[in-house]
Backbone as CSV, one residue per row, in Angstrom:
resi,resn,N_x,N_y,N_z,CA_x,CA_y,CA_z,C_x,C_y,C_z
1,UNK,184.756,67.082,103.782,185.244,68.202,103.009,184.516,68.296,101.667
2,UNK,184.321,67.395,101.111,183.871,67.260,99.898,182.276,67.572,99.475
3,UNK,181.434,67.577,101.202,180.186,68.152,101.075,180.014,69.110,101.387
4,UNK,181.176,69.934,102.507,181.540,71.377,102.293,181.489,72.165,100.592
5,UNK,182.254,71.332,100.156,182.653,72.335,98.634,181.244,72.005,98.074
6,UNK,180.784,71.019,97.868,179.628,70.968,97.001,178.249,71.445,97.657
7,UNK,178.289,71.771,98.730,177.377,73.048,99.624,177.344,74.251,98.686
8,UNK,178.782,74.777,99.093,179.286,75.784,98.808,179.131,76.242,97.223
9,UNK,179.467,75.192,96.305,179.558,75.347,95.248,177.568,75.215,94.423
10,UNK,176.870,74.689,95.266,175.312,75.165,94.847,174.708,76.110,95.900
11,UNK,175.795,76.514,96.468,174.997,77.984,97.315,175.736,78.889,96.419
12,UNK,176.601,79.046,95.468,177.095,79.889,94.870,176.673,80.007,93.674
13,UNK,175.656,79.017,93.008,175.322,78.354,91.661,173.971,78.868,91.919
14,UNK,173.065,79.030,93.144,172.008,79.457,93.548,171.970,80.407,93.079
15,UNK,172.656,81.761,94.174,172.591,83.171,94.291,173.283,83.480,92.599
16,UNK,173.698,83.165,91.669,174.245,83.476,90.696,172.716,83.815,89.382
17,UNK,172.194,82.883,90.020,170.769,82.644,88.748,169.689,83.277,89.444
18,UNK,169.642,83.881,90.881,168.448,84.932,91.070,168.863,85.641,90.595
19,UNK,167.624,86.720,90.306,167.799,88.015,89.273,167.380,88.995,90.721
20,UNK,168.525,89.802,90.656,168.419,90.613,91.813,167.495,91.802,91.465
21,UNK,166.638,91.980,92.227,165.416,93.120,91.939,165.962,94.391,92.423
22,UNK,165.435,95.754,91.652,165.957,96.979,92.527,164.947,97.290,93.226
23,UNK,164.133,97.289,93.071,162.737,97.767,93.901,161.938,96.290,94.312
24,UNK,161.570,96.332,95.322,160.898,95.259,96.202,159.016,95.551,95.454
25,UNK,158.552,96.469,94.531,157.159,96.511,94.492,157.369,95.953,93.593
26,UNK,155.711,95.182,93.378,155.548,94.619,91.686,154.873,94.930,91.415
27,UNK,155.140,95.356,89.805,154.552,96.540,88.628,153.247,96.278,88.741
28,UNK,152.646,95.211,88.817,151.161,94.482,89.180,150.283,95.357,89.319
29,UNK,150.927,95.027,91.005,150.030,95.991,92.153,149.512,97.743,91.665
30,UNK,150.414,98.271,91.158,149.914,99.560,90.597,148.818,99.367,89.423
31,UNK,149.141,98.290,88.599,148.044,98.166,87.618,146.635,98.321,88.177
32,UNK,146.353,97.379,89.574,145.192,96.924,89.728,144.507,97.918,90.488
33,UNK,145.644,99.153,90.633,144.646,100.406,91.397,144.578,101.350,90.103
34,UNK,144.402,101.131,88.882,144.617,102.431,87.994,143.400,102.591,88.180
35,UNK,143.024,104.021,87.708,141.807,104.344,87.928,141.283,104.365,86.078
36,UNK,140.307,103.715,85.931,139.772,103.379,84.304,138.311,103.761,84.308
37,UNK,138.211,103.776,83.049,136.814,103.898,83.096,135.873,105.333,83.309
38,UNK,136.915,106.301,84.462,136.278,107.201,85.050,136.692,108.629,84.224
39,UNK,136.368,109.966,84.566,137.014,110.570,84.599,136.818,111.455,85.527
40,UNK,138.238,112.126,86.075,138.608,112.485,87.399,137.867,113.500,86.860
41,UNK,136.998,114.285,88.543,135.965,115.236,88.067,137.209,116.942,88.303
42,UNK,136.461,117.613,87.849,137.160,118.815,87.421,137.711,119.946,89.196
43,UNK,136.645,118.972,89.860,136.403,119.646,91.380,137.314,119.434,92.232
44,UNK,138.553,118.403,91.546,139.376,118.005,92.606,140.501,118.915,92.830
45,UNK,141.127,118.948,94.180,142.542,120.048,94.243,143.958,119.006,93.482
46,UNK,144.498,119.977,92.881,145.831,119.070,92.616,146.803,119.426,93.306
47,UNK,148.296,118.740,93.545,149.061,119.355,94.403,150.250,118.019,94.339
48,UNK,151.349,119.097,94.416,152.428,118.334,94.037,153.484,118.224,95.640
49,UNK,154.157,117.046,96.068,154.668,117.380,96.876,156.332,116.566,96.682
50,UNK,157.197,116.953,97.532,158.382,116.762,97.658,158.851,115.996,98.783
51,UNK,159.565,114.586,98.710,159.953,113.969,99.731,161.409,113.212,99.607
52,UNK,162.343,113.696,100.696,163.660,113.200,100.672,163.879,112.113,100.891
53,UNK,164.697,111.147,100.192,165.154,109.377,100.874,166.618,109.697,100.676
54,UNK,166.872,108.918,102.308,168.617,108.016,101.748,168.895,106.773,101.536
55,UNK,169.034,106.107,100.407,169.382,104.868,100.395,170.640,104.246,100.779
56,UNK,171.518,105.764,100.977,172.708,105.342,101.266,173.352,106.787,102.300
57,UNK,173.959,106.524,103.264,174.728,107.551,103.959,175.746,107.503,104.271
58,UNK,176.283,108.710,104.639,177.782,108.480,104.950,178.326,108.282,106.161
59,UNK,178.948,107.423,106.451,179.655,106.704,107.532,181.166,106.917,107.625
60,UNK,181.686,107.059,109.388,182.838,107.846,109.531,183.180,109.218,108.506
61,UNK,183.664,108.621,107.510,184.043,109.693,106.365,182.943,110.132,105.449
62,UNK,183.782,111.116,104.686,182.606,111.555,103.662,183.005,110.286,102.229
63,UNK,184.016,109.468,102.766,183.890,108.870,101.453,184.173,106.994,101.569
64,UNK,183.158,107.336,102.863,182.264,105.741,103.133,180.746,105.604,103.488
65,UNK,180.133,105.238,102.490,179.142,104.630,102.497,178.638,104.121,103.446
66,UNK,177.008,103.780,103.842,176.204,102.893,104.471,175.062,102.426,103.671
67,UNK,174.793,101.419,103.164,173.363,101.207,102.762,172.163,101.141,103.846
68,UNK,171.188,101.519,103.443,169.733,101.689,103.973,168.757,101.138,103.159
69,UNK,168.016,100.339,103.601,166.742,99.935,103.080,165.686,101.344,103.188
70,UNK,165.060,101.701,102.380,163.812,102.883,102.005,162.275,102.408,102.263
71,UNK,161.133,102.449,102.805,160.178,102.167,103.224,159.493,103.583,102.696
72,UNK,158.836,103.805,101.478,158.178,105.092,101.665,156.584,104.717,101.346
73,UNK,156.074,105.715,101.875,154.543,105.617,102.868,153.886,106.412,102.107
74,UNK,153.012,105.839,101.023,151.809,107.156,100.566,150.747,106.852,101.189
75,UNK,149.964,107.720,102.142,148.729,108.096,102.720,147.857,108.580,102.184
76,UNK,146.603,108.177,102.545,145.309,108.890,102.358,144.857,109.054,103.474
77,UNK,145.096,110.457,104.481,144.446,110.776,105.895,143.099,111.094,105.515
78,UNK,142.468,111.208,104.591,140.948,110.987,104.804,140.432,109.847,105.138
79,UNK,139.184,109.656,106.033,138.555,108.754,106.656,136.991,108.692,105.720
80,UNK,137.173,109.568,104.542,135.621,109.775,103.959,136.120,109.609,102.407
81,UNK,137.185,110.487,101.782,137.117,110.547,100.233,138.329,109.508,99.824
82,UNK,138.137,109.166,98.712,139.225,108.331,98.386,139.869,109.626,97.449
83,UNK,141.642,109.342,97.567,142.703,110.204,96.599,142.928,109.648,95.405
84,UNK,143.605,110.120,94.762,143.986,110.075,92.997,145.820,110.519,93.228
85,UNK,146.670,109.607,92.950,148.239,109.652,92.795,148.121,109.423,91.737
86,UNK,148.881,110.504,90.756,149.122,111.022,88.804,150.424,110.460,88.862
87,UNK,151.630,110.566,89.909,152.981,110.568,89.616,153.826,110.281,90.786
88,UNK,154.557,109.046,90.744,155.209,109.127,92.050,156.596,108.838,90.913
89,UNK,157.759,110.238,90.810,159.071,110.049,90.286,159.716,110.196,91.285
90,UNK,161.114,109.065,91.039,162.166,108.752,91.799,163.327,109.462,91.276
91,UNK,164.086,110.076,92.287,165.326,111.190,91.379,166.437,110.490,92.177
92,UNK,167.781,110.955,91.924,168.918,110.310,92.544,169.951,111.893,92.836
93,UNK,170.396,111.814,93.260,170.923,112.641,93.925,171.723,113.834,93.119
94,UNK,171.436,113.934,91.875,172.121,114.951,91.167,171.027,115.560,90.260
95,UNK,169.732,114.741,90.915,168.659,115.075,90.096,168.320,114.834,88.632
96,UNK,168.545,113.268,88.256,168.497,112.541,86.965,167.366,111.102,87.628
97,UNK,166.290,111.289,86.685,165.124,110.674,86.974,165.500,108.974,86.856
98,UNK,165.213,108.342,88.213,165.512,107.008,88.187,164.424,105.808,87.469
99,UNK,163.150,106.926,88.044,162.188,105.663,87.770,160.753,105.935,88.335
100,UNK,159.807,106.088,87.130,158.485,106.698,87.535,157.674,105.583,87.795
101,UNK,157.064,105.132,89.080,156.200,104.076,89.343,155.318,104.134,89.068
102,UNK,154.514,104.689,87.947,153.294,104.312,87.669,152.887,105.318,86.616
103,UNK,152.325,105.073,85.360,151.836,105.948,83.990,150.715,106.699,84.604
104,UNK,149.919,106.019,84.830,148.380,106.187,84.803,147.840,106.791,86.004
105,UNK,146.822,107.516,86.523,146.708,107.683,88.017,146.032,106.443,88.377
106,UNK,146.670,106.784,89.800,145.536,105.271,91.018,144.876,105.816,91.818
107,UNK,144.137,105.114,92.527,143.658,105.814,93.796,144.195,104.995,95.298
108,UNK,143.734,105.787,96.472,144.285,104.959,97.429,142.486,105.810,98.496
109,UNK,142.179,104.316,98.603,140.939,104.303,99.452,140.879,105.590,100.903
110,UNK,139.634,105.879,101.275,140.236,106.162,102.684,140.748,105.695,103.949
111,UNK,141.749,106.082,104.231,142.740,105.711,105.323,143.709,104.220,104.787
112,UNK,144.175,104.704,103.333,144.271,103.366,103.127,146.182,104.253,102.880
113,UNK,147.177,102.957,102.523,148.289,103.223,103.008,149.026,102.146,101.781
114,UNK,150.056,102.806,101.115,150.196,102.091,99.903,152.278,102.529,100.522
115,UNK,152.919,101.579,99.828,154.755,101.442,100.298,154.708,101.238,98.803
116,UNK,156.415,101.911,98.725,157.256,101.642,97.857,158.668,101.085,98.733
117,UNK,159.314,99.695,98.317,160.304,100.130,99.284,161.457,99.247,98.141
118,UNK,162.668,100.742,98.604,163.608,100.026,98.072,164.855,99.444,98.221
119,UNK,165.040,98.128,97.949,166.200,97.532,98.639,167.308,98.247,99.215
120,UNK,167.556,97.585,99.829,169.350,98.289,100.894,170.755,98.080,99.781
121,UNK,170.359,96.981,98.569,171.512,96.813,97.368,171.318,97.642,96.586
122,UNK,169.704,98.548,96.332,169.903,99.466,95.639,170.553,100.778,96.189
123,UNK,171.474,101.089,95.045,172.261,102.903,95.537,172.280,103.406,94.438
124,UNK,171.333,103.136,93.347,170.775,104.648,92.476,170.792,105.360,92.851
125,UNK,170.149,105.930,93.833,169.832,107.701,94.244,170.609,108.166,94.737
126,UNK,171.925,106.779,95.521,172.560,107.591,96.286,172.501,108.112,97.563
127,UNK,173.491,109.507,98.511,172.731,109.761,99.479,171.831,111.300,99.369
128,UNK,171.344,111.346,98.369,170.536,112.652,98.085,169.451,112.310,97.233
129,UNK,168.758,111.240,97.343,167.787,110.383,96.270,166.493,111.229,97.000
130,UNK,164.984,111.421,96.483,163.591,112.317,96.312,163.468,111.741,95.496
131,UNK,161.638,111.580,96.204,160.369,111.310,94.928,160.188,112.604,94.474
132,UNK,159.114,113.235,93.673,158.117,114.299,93.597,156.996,113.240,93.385
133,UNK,156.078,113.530,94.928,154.069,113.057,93.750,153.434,114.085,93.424
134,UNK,153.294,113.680,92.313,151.920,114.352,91.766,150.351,114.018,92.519
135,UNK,149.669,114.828,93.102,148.139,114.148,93.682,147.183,114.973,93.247
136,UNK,145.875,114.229,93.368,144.488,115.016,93.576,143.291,114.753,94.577
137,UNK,142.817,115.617,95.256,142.136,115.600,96.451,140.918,115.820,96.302
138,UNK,139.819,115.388,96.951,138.646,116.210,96.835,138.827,118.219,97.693
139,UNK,137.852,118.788,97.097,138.340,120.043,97.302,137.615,120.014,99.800
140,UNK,139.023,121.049,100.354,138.753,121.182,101.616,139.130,119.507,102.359
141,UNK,139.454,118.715,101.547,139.752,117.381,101.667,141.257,117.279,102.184
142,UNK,142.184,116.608,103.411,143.325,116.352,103.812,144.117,116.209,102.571
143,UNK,145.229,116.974,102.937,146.112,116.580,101.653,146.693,114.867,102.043
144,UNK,146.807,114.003,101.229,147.916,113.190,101.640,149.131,113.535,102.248
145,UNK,149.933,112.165,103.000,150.716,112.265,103.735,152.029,111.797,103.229
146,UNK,153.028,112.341,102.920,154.375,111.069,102.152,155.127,110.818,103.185
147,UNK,155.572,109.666,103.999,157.039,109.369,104.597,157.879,108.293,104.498
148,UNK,159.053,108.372,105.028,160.063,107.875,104.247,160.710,107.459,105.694
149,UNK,160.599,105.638,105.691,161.741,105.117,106.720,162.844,104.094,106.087
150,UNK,164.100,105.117,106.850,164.833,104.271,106.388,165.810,103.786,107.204
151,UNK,166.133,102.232,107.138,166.715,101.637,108.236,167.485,100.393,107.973
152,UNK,168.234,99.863,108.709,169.642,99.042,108.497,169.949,98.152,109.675
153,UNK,169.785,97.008,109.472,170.090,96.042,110.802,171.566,95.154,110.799
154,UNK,172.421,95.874,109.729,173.438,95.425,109.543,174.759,94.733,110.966
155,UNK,174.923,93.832,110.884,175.504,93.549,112.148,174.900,93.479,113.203
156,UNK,175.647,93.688,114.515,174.534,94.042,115.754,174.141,95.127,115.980
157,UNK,174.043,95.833,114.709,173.888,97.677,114.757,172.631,97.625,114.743
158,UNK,171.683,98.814,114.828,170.605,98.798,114.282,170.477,100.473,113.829
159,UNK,169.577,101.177,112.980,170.280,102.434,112.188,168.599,102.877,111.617
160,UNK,167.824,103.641,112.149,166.605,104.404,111.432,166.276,105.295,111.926
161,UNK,165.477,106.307,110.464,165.091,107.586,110.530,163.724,108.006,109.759
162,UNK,163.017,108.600,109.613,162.305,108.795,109.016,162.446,110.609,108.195
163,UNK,161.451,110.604,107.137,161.592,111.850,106.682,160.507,111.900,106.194
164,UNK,159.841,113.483,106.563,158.296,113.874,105.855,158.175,114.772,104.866
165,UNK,156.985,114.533,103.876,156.983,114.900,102.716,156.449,116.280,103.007
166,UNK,157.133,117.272,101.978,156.389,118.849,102.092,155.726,119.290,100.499
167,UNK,154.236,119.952,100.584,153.866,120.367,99.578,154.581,121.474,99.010
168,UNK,154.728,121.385,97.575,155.807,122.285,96.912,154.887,122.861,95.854
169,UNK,153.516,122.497,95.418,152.656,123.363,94.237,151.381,122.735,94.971
């Protein structure tokens, strides 16, 4: 009994002193794609697009919850030019800005494939949470692609969907 409780009592002493993260990316990784040095040439298309997430949905009722883990997908479907991402903002469901991943623009190589994903404990956004990105393309060049999986292995359930991004400017 007594190595029961003292299990128990540093599995509880554990989880107390991690620092629970809301977002699974690290700030890092965006640093090391900023684009420096250059300047973006005047020839490129810009274009803003719109993409829906649920981090959370509603179950039986309208006033029970499900958490969802978020997996969202920025693409570069070119196989030739590399893209330029200015802005990827996170909104929450009443449309109050959660959290802009990145100042500076980056690029994402061709055919190259960059995630944001955010935990299933986070429920900032809610169940009506959207990015907006900001992008730039070479001109006649594929627009990028945004999607959004989101999914839940809670129990012996299993629970996913995806959602695709639409250009809005």
């Amino acid at each position: 009994m007594k190595r029961f409780l003292l299990i128990v009592l540093m599995a509880v002493t554990l989880a107390c002193r991690q620092e629970q993260k809301v977002s699974s990316i690290d700030p890092v990784k965006w640093e090391d794609r900023t684009v420096t040095g250059q300047k973006l040439t005047d020839s490129l298309e810009s274009g803003k697009s719109y993409l829906s997430i649920y981090s959370q949905i509603f179950s039986l009722t309208e006033h029970k919850t499900h958490n969802l883990t978020v997996m969202v997908s920025l693409r570069n479907m070119s196989d030739q030019d590399t893209i330029y991402m200015d802005a990827a903002h996170y909104y929450d469901t009443h449309g109050k800005l959660i959290h802009n991943y990145f100042k500076k623009s980056i690029y994402l190589a061709p055919l190259e494939t960059l995630e944001i994903v955010i935990d299933e404990m986070d429920t900032a956004a809610g169940t009506g949470g959207n990015f907006i990105f900001e992008w730039k393309i070479p001109q006649a060049g594929p627009e990028p692609l945004f999607e959004a999986v989101m999914s839940s292995t809670t129990s012996q359930q299993g629970l996913s969907f995806i959602t695709e991004g639409k250009r809005i400017d």
